[in-house]
SEMIDO-195472 format. One record per residue (C-alpha): residue in three letters; x, y, z. Coordinates in steps of 0.001 Angstrom, whole numbers, padded with zeros to 6 digits, always signed. Layout:
BEGIN
ALAXYZ...
//
This chain:
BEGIN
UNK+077471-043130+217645UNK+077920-042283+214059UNK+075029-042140+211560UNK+074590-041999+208042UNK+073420-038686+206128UNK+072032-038039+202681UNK+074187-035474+201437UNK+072355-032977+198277UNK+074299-035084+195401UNK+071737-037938+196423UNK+074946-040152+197692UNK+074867-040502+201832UNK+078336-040073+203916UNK+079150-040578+207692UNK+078292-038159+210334UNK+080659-037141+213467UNK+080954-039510+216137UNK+077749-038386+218407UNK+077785-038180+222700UNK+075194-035860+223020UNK+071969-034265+220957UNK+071837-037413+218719UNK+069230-036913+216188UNK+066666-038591+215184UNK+067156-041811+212696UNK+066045-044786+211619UNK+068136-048071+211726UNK+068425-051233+209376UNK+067571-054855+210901UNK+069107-057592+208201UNK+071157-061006+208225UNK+074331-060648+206594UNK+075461-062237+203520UNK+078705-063467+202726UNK+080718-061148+204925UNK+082480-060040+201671UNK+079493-058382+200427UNK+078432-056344+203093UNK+079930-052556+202775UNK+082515-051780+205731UNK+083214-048611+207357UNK+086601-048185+205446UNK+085082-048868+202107UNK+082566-046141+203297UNK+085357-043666+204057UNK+087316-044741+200645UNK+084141-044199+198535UNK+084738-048240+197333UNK+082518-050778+197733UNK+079306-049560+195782UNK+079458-052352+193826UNK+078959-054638+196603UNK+075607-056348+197354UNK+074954-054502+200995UNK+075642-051182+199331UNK+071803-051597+197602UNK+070377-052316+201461UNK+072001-049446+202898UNK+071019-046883+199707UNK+067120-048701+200577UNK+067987-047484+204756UNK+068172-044091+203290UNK+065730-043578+200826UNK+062880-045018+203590UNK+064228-043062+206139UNK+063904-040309+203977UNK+060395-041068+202766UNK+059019-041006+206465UNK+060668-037789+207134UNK+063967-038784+208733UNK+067593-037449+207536UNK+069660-039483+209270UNK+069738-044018+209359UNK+071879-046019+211164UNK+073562-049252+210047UNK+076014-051413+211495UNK+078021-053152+208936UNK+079503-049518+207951UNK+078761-047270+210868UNK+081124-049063+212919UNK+084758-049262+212934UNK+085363-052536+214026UNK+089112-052327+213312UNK+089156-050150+216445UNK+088720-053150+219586UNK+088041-050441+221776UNK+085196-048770+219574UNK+083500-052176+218955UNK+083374-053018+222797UNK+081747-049930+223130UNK+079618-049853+219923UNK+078406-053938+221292UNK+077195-052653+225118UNK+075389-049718+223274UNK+073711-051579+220555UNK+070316-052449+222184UNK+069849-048712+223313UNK+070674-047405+219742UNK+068109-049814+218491UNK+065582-048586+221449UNK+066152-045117+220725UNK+065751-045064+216718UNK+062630-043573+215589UNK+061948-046996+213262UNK+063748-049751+212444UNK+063411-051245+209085UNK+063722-055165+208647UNK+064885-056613+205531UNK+064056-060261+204588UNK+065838-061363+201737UNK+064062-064771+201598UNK+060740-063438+201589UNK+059108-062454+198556UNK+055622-060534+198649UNK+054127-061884+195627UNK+055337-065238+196766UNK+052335-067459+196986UNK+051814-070617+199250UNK+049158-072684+197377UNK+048059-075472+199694UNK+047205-072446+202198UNK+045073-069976+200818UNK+043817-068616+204045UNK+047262-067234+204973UNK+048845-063912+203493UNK+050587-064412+200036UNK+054197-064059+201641UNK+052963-065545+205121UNK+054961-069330+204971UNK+057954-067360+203704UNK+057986-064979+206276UNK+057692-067348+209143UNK+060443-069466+207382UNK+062641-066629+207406UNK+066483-066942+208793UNK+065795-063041+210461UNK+063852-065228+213010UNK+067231-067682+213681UNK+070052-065330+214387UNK+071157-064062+216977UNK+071757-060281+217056UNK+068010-060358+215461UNK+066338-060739+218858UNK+067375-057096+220207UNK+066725-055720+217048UNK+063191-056980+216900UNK+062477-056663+220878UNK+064189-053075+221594UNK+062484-050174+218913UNK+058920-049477+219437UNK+058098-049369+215620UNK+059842-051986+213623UNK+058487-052496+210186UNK+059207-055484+207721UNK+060096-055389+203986UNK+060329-058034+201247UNK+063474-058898+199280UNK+061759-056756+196615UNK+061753-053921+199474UNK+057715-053859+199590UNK+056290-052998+203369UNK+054728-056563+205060UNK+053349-054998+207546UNK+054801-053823+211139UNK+055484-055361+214450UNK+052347-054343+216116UNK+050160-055598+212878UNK+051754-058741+212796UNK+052201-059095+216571UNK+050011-062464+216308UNK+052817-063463+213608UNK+056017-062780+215291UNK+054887-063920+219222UNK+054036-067230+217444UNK+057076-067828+215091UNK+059264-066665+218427UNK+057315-067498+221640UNK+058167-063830+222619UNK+055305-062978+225010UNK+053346-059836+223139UNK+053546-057251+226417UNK+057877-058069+225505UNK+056895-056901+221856UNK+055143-054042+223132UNK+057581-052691+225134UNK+056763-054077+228495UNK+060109-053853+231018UNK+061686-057147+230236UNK+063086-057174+233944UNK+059563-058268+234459UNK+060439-061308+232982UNK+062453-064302+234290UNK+065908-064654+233482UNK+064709-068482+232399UNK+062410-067390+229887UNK+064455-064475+228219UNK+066866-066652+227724UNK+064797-069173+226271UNK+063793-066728+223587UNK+067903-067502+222487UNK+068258-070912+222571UNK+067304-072018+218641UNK+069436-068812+217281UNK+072637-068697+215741UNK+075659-066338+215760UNK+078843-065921+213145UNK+080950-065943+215939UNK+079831-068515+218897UNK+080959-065504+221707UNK+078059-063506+220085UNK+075416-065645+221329UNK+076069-064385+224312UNK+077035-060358+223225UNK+073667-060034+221425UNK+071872-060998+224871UNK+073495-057883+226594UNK+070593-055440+226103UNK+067643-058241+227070UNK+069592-058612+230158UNK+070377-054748+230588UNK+073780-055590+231891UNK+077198-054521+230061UNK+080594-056694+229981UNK+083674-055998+228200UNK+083530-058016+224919UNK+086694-060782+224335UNK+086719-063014+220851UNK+088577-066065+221056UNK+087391-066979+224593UNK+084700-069662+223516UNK+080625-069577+223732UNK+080501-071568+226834UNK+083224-068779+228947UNK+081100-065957+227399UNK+077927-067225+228412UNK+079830-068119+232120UNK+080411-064802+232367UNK+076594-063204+231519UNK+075408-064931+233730UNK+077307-063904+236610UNK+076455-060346+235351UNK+073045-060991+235099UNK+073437-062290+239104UNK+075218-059101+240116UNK+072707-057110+238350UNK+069676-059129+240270UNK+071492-058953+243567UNK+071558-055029+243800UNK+068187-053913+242841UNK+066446-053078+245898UNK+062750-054987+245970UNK+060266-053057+247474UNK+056811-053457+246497UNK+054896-050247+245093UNK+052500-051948+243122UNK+048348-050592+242686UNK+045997-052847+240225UNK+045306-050951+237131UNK+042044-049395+236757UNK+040733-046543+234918UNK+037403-046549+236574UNK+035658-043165+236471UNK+037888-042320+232680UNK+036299-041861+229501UNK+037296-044315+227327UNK+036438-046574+224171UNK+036752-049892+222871UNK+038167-049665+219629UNK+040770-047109+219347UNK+041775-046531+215685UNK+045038-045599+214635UNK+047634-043120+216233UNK+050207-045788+216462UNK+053106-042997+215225UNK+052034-040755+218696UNK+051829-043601+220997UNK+055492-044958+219995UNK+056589-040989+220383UNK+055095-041593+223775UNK+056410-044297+224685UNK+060012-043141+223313UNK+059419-040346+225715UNK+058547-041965+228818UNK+061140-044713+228971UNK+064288-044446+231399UNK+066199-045013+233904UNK+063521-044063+236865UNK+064149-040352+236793UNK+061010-037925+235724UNK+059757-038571+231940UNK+056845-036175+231248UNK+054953-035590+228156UNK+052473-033032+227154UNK+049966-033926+224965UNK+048193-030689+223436UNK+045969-030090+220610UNK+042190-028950+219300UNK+039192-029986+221831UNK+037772-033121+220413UNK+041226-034162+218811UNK+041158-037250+221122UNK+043569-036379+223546UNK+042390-038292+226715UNK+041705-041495+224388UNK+045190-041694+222917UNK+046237-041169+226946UNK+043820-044203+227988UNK+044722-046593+225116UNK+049023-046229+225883UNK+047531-046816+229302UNK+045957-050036+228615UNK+048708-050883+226264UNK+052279-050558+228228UNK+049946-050733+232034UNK+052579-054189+232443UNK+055223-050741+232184UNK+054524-049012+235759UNK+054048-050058+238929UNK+050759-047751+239350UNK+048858-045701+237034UNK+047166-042448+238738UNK+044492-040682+236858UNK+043967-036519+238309UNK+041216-034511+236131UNK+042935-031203+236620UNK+039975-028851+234740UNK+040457-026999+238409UNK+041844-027130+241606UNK+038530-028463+243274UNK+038384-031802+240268UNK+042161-031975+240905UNK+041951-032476+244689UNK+038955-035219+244873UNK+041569-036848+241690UNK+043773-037364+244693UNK+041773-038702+247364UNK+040542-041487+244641UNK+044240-041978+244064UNK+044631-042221+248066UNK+042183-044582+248270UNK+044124-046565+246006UNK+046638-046469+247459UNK+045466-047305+251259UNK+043589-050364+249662UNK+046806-052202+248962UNK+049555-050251+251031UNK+047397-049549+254535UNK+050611-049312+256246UNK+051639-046192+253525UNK+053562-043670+254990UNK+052043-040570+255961UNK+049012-041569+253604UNK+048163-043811+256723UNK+047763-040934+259169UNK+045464-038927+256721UNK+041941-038091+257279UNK+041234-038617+253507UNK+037642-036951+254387UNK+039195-034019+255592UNK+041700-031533+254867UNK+042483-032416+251123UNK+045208-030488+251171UNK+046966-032848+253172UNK+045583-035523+251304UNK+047693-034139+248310UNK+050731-033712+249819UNK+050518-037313+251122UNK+049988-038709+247787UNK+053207-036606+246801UNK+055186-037805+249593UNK+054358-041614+248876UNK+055304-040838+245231UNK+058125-039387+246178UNK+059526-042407+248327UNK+062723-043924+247648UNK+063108-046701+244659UNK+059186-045656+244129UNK+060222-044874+240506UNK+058326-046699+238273UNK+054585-045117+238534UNK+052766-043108+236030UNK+050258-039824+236701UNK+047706-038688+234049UNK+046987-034841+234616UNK+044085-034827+232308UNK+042577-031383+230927UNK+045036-029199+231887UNK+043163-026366+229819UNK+043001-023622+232208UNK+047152-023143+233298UNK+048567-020857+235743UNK+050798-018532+233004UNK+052091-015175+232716UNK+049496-014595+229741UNK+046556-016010+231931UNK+044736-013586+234217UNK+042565-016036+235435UNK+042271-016253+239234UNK+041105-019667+239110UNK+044027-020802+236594UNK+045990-024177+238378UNK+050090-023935+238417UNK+050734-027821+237910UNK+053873-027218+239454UNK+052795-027072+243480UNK+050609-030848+242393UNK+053655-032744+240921UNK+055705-034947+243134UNK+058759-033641+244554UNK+061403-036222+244149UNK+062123-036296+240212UNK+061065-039216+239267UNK+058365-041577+237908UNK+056122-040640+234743UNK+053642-037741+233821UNK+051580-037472+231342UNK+049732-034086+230827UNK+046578-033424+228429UNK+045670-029936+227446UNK+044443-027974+225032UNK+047035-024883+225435UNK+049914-024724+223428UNK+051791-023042+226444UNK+052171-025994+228594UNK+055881-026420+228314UNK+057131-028860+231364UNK+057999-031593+229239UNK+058614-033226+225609UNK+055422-031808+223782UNK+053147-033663+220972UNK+050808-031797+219016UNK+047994-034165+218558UNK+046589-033366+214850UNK+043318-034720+213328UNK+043250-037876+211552UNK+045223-037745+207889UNK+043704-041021+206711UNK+040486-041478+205695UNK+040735-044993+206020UNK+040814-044253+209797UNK+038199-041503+210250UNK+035968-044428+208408UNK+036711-046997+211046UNK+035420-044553+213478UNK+032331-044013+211889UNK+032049-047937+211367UNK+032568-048069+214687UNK+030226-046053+216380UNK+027244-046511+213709UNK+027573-050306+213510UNK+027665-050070+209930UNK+030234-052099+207835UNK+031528-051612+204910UNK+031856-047837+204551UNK+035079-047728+202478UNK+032833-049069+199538UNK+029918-046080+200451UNK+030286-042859+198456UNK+027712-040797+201131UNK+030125-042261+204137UNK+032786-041220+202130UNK+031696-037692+201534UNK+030740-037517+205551UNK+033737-038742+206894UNK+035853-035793+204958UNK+033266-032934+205805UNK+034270-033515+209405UNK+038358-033678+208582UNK+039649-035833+211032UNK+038512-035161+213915UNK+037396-038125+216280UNK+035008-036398+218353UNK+032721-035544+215387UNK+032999-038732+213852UNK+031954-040319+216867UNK+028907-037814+217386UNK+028163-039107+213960UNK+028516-042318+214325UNK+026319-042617+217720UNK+023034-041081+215657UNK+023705-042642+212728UNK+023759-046379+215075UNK+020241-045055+217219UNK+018358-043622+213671UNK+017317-044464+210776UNK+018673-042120+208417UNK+021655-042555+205912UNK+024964-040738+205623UNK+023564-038436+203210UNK+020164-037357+205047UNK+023187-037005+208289UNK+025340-034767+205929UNK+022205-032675+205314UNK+020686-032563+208689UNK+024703-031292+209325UNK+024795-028677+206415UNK+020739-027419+207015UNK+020193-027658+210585UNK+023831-027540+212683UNK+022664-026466+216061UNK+019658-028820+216122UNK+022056-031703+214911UNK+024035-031372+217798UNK+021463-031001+220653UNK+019869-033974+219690UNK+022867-036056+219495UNK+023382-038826+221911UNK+025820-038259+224502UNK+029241-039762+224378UNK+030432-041906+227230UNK+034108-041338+225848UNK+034235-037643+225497UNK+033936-035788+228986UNK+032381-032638+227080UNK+029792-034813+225407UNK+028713-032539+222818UNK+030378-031354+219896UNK+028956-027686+220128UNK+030087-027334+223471UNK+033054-028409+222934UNK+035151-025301+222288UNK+033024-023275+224185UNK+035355-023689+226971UNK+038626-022549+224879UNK+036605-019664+223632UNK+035907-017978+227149UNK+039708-018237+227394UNK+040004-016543+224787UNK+037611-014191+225281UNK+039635-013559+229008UNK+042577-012789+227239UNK+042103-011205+224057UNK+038563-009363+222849UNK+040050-009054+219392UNK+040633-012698+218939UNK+037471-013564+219848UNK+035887-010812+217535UNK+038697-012418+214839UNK+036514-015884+215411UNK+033346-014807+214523UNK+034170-013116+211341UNK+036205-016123+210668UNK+032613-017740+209877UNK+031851-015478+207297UNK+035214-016333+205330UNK+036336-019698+203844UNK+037928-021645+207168UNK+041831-021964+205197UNK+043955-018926+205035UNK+042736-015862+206570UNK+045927-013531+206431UNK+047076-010234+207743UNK+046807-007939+204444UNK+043620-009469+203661UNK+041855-007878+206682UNK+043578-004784+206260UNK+041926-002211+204412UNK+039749+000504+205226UNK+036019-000144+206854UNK+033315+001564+208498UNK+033327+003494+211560UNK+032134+001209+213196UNK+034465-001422+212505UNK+036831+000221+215180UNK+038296-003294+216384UNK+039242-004555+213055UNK+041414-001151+212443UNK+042861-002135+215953UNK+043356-006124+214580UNK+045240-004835+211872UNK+047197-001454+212738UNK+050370-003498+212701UNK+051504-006897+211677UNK+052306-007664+215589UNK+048551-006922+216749UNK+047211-009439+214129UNK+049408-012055+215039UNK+049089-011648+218839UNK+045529-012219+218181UNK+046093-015443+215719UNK+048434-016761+218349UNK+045802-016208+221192UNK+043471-018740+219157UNK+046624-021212+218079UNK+047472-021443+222096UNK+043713-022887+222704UNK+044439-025412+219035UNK+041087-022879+217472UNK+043453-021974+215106UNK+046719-023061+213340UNK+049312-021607+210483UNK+047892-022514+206996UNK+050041-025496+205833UNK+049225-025077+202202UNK+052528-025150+200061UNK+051354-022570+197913UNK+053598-019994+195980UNK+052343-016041+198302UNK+053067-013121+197845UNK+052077-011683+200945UNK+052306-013042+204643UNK+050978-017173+204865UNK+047547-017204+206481UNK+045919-019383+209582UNK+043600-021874+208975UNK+040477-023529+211338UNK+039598-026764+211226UNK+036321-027130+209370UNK+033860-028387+212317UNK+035195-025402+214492UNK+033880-023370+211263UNK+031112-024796+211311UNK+031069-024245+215220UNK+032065-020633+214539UNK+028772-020162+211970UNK+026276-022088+214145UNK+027120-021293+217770UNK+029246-018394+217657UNK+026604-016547+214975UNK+023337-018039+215634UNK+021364-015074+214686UNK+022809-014180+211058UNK+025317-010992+211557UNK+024702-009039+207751UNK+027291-006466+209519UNK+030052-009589+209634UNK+028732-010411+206381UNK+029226-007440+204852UNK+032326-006916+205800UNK+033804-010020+204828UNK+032811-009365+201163UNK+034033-005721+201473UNK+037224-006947+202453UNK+037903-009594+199695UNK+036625-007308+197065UNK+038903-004714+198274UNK+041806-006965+197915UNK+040990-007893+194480UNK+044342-007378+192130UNK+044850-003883+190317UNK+046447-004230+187125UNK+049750-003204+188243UNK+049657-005985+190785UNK+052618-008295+191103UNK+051366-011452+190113UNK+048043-011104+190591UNK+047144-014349+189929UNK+048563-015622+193076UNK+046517-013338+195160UNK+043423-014329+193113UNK+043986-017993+193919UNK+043920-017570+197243UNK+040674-014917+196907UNK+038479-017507+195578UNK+038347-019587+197999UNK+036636-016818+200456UNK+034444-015686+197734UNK+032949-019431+196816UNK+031980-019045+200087UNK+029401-016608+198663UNK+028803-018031+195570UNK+025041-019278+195672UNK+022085-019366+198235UNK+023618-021550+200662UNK+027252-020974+200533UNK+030032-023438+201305UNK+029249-024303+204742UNK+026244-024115+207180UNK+024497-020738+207326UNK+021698-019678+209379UNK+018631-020688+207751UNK+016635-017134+206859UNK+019539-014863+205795UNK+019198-016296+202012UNK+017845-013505+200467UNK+020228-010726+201243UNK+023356-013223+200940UNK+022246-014368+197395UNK+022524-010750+196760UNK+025908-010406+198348UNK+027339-013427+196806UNK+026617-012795+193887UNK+028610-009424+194050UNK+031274-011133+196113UNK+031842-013709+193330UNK+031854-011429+190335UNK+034081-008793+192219UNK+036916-011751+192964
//
């Protein structure tokens, strides 16, 4: 397939014809005009046609593509060359894919205005009569478009976002009578042939043969494209594809209820949508093994963004297995449940029959594998969940698990693995990152606290960004905040004065298997501690600095004797970052993604309630050695006067020595070291 680029001179041009390594894109989902106005692929070539009205939807393609990130958009009045019969068969049989495979696809009502206003129905959305009056809904080629990409988002004529398909899912199953699992992604083949085809009957084509070309991809059958033979032949001839295609898929029933009993879980899961549709990108095909690795900070939700795809695309697989895989002993009663599962509804199971599930549960596992592993047995999907202790070269620990010798032989089916190890590399790997939007870390406390209205509440406000994102704080804050009295300002206190305490008294969390927010990383951090004594030396000074940008030629300047391991930390650029990378494979650590101007090496960052983690737990009695030395070392770094650019080096100086700056300091210290550290920050600030 070709695509279109954005070249630097702002104007966008045609890529090579792709096979292979076809990068990511968006595509554009409109009704044409009068075919006269839409740009063609020779007018592309020629450089003509920029006066034509489809040249201003394709420049809009590219300009939201790039806006969300993505070079490259896709669109099909000028991307194909449908002078060439040959390439338009083709392009026709490969349409629905390209539209399953684009990262978004962008929908552009020209009949529907968003300040439009509908005044006999005030309880709908301005634009909402327009947009379910809309001819997108009536044509033909429409249907794929909407049915096949997982995120498909609508614009106005006046190219203002509506909303997507998932947030107006109630909408678009109504104005349709598309079943919502079809929206979500659910296999069609699931569906009758009857009722797919219903979905067709009230939309309209250009050319009458297309009514029955734009149902290829629903039907997932292919047939060589011929205009001039008439509606009714073209339609003759689908459906006798449609029969062959029925006729040769092998039924054999594989099916297990869906249940997630025993896995955390909540109700309300709150946002994530761009990781579940990566996920579900990920996981679709043609049977053969799909696997995704989920990794990121403990706490970062994980497991809940693996339990709500779960729930959402369960219609998707034929089983859903859930193995805790923490260790080998957790992994191996994982598969007896999932025997048990199996035996309840399959009795007759191969092998699994002949198993004494009580017994020797290493035969229990390789049973499970085997009945995984049977023929046209494709469409299942295993959870390994808290895969934070893998069998790698870098991990001495005896009692590490090699995933490897617990996946099913036969390559196929689905896998999703959880961990929070960066080293996991069996499949397509997403880096789960905290929340970015406040609006979401403040549904999460609303949530859990049973208080409404928190986007309008300064103290909530002020809470939710003190713990940055991350769901499994919010939720420890939300759970006392529902079962006290107190407000969001006596919490952010009680968080800032009295950490430790905070935490032990918190109500445990039926939707976090660690349950507490101080234990948390406490896990990671005797990994750590396993592998590299200088990281975990490199974590507890951390507390004593600001939690952004800790770099190498900061921490490299002469200390006391005995400071021995931070000489070693720093002897060499390579030693540092071994021991920075030690933390970033267990997600206690990351590169510093401020765009700052440097002038020496970019820095690592900590999220701020591992800091906080790092000052309470890590340093509960008050270390004035650590303390000392992490106002040494920024005054020691302070700019000479024949500094290049000192100022740059200042800017990023301050932030350590606010830190220091009165009584209390930036984040939660040790109640009882405030008389020394006024003394010392007062130095600390002056000096920087």
């Amino acid at each position: 397939m070709r695509l279109l680029k954005y070249n630097n001179n702002n104007e966008f041009s045609l890529t090579k014809d792709f096979v292979d390594d076809i990068p990511t894109y968006a595509t554009l989902s409109h009704t044409w005009g009068v075919e006269e106005e839409e740009l063609t692929f020779q007018e592309l070539m020629d450089g003509s046609g920029k006066h034509k009205a489809g040249y201003k939807k394709i420049r809009f393609c590219g300009e939201q593509a790039k806006r969300d990130g993505l070079q490259y958009f896709w669109v099909d009045t000028c991307c194909i060359d449908k002078a060439n019969s040959t390439e338009l068969a083709k392009s026709i049989n490969s349409m629905f894919r390209w539209y399953r495979n684009a990262a978004k696809c962008y929908v552009y009502l020209s009949d529907v205005s968003r300040s439009a206003y509908d005044t006999d129905k005030s309880n709908q959305l301005p634009w909402e009569s327009a947009f379910r009056k809309s001819k997108w809904f009536t044509r033909g080629w429409t249907l794929q478009e909407l049915i096949a990409p997982i995120i498909v988002e609508f614009f106005s004529e006046d190219w203002e976002r509506l909303g997507s398909k998932a947030s107006l899912e109630r909408h678009v199953c109504e104005i349709t009578g598309i079943p919502i699992k079809a929206l979500q992604g659910s296999a069609l083949s699931d569906l009758s042939v009857t009722e797919r085809m219903s979905w067709a009957e009230n939309r309209n084509t250009t050319y009458e043969e297309d009514k029955a070309y734009s149902l290829l991809g629903i039907f997932d059958v292919y047939m060589l494209p011929i205009y001039g033979e008439g509606g009714e032949r073209a339609l003759k001839r689908l459906r006798e594809e449609i029969d062959k295609a029925s006729k040769g898929i092998q039924h054999e029933d594989f099916s297990i209820a869906f249940s997630l009993s025993g896995v955390s879980g909540i109700e309300q899961f709150v946002a994530r949508d761009e990781e579940l549709a990566e996920i579900h990108r990920s996981l679709r095909g043609d049977g053969s093994r799909r696997t995704v690795v989920l990794h990121g900070l403990g706490g970062i939700g994980k497991t809940q963004l693996t339990v709500a795809y779960a729930k959402q695309h369960k219609d998707n697989y034929s089983a859903i297995f859930w193995l805790n895989i923490k260790d080998k002993d957790s992994l191996k009663q994982s598969f007896v449940k999932a025997a048990r599962q199996i035996l309840r509804e399959h009795p007759l199971a191969t092998r699994l029959s002949s198993v004494d599930i009580k017994g020797n549960f290493d035969e229990v596992v390789e049973a499970v594998k085997a009945w995984l592993s049977l023929p046209n047995n494709t469409r299942w999907l295993i959870v390994y969940d808290n895969y934070d202790n893998p069998k790698l070269a870098s991990n001495i620990d005896p009692a590490a698990v090699d995933i490897h010798k617990f996946l099913p032989e036969s390559y196929q089916g689905s896998v999703i693995v959880t961990t929070r190890s960066s080293q996991v590399r069996i499949g397509h790997r997403i880096q789960i990152r905290k929340l970015e939007n406040l609006r979401d870390s403040l549904e999460i406390l609303s949530n859990t606290s049973s208080r409404k209205g928190l986007i309008y509440n300064s103290d909530a406000i002020r809470l939710a960004e003190k713990l940055d994102g991350l769901p499994l704080a919010l939720a420890t804050a939300g759970a006392y905040l529902d079962q006290t009295a107190i407000s969001f300002s006596d919490y952010l206190r009680l968080y800032k004065e009295s950490w430790v305490r905070l935490q032990e008294t918190s109500p445990e969390l039926s939707s976090y298997e660690d349950r507490t927010l101080y234990s948390t990383w406490q896990v990671s951090f005797g990994y750590v501690e396993q592998r590299n004594a200088l990281s975990a030396r490199l974590l507890r000074l951390w507390a004593y600095f600001d939690n952004q940008d800790l770099w190498f030629e900061l921490l490299r300047h002469d200390v006391s004797e005995d400071q021995d391991w931070v000489r070693e930390l720093t002897k060499d650029e390579l030693s540092f970052h071994d021991a920075m990378r030690v933390l970033s494979d267990h997600g206690l650590a990351g590169v510093d993604t401020s765009s700052q101007e440097l002038v020496e090496s970019k820095g690592y960052s900590i999220h701020g309630c591992v800091h906080s983690w790092a000052i309470n737990f890590l340093n509960q009695e008050w270390d004035y050695d650590l303390a000392r030395l992490a106002v040494k070392l920024v005054g020691l770094h302070v700019p000479g006067e024949q500094a290049v650019r000192p100022w740059l080096t200042q800017r990023r100086l301050l932030q350590h020595a606010a830190r220091w700056q009165d009584g209390r300091g930036r984040a939660d210290v040790p109640a009882g070291a405030t008389g020394q550290r006024e003394g010392m920050g007062s130095g600390a600030h002056v000096d920087a």
